[in-house]
C-alpha positions in Angstrom: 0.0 0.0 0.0 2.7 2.5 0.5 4.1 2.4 -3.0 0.8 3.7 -3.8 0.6 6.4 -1.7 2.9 9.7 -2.5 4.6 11.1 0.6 5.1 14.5 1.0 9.3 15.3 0.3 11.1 17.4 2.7 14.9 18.2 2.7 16.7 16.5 5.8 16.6 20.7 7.5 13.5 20.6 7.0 12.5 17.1 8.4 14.7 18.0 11.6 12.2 21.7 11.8 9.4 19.3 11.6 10.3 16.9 14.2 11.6 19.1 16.5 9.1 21.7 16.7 6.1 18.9 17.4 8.7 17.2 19.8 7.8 20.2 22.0 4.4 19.0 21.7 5.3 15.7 23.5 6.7 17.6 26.1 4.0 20.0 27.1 1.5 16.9 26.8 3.0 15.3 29.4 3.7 18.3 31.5 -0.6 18.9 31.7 -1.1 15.6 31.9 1.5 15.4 35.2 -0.2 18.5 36.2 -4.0 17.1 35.4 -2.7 13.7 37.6 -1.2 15.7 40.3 -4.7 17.6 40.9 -6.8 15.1 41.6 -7.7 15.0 44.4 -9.0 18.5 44.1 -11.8 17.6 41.4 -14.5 15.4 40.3 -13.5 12.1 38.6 -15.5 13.0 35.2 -13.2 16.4 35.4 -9.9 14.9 36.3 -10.4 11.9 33.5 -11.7 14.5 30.8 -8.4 16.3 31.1 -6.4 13.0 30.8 -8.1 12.0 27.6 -7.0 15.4 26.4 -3.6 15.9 27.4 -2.9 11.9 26.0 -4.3 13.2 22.9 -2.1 15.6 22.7 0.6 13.4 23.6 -0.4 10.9 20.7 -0.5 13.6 17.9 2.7 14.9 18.9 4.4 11.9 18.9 2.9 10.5 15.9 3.8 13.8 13.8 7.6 13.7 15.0 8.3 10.2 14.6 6.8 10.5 11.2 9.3 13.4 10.4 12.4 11.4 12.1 12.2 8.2 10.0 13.3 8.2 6.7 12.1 4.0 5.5 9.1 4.8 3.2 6.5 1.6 5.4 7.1 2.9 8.7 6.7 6.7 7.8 3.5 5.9 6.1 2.3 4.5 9.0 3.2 7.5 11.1 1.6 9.9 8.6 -1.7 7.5 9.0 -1.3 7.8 12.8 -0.4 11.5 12.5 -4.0 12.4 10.8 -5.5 10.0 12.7 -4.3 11.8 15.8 -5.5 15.2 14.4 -9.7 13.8 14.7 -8.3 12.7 18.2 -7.0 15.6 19.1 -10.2 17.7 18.0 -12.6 15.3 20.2 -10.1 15.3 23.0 -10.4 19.1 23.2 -14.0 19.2 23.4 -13.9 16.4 26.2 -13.5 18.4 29.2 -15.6 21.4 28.0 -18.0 18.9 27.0 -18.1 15.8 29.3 -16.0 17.8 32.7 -18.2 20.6 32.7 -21.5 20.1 31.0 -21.2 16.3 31.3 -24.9 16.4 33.2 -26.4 18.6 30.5 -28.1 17.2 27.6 -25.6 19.9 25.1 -22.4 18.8 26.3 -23.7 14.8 26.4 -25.2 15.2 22.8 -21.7 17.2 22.0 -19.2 14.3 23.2 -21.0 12.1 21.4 -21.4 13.4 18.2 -17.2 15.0 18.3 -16.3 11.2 18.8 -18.8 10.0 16.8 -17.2 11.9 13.8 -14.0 11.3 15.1 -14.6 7.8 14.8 -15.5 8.2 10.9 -12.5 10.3 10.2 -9.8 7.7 12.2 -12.1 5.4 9.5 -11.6 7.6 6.7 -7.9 8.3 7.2 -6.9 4.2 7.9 -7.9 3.8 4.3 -7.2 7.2 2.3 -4.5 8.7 4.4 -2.8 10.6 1.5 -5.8 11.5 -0.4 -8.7 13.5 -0.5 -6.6 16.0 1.0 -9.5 19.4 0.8 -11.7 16.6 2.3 -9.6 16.1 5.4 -8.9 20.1 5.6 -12.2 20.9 5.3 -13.2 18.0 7.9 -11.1 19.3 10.4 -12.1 22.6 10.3 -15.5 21.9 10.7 -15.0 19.7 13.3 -12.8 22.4 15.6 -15.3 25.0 15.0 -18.0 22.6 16.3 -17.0 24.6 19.5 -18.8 27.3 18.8 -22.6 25.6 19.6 -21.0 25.0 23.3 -19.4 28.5 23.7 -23.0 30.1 25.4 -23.0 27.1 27.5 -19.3 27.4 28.7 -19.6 31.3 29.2 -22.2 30.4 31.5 -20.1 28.1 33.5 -16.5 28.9 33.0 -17.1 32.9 31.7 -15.5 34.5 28.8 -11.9 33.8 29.2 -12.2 30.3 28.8 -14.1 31.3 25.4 -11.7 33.7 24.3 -8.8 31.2 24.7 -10.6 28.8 22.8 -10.9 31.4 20.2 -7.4 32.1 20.0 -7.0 28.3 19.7 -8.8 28.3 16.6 -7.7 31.5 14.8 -4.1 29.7 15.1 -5.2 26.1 14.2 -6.9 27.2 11.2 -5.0 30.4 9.9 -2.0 28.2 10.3 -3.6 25.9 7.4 -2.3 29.1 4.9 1.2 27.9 5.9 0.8 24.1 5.4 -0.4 24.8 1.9 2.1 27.2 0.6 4.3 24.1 -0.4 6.7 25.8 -2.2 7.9 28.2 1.0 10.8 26.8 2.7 10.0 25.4 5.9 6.5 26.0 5.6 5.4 22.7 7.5 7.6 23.8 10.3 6.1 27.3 10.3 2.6 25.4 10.3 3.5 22.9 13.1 4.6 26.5 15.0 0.4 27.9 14.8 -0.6 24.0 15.7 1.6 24.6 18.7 0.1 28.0 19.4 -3.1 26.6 19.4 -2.7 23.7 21.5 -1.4 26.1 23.7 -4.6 28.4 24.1 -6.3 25.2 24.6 -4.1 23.9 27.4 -4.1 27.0 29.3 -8.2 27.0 28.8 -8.3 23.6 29.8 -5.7 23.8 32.7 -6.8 27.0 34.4 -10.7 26.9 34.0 -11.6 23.1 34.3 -8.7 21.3 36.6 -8.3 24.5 38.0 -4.2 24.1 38.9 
């Protein structure tokens, strides 16, 4: 299968960009999730385990994306690509987890939200285990959706969190999908690093959403 599939070609600077600026991912996944662990006993069990399936999202993207751009043999780096878009519907549905099952867990929104995010989730891991590769405006267009799914919980989470924890969400997604421009101008030098850079950014706004208004460190 991966003869048949064209790999995107990076010069070995630019592969070393890639990996290295996801690599950072890794670490700040498992510094929230040390933080989410080390908080427990502080918060509800629904809270605590919401912010674990998010931060080990977060770890799984990240480590996905840079082993993808560390190894050069063409059968193992497809199958980190795979796993690196598969994370990316993981990481969407893991974000919405604590907003939607830690917070409004007992409402009907954020049960009918968790569902449906993993539910679709579930459909792109599908989508991407057989087309990883192609369809590429398809999976762009996917994702985007998916992130900006937030928006039906954000009345609902100003209620209970205020509008911080919206406006970091916000930011989130201005730098998760603005940073799209970047991973499309293929012919810029280091433009997939530049792009990892805004995923980063926007992970970030997430983390410190998720870290300061629902575990609460």
């Amino acid at each position: 299968m991966s003869k048949k599939i064209k790999l995107d070609l990076y010069s070995p600077q630019e592969e070393l960009a890639n990996a290295i600026t996801h690599a950072f991912g890794i670490i700040g996944g498992l510094i929230g999730l040390i933080l989410t662990l080390s908080n427990r006993s502080t918060n509800e069990v629904n809270v605590t385990w919401s912010g674990v399936i998010f931060f080990l999202s977060v770890i799984f993207l990240y480590t996905a994306s840079t082993i993808y751009h560390s190894v050069s043999g063409k059968k193992i780096k497809y199958l980190f690509k795979q796993l690196d878009h598969i994370g990316i519907y993981i990481l969407i549905a893991g974000t919405f987890t604590p907003f939607a099952w830690g917070i409004l867990g007992n409402d009907v929104s954020g049960q009918n939200m968790i569902m449906a995010v993993w539910l679709i989730a579930l459909a792109g891991i599908l989508f991407k285990v057989f087309y990883t590769g192609k369809f590429e405006a398809i999976s762009l267009i996917s994702y985007v959706g998916m992130g900006w799914l937030g928006f039906l919980m954000f009345d609902d989470i100003t209620q209970y969190l205020g509008r911080e924890v919206v406006d970091l969400m916000l930011y989130g997604g201005i730098f998760y999908t603005s940073g799209i421009i970047f991973y499309l101008m293929r012919k810029l030098k280091y433009h997939h690093a530049i792009w990892h850079l805004f995923v980063l950014c926007g992970t970030g706004f997430h983390t410190w959403a998720i870290l300061k208004h629902v575990i609460r460190i």
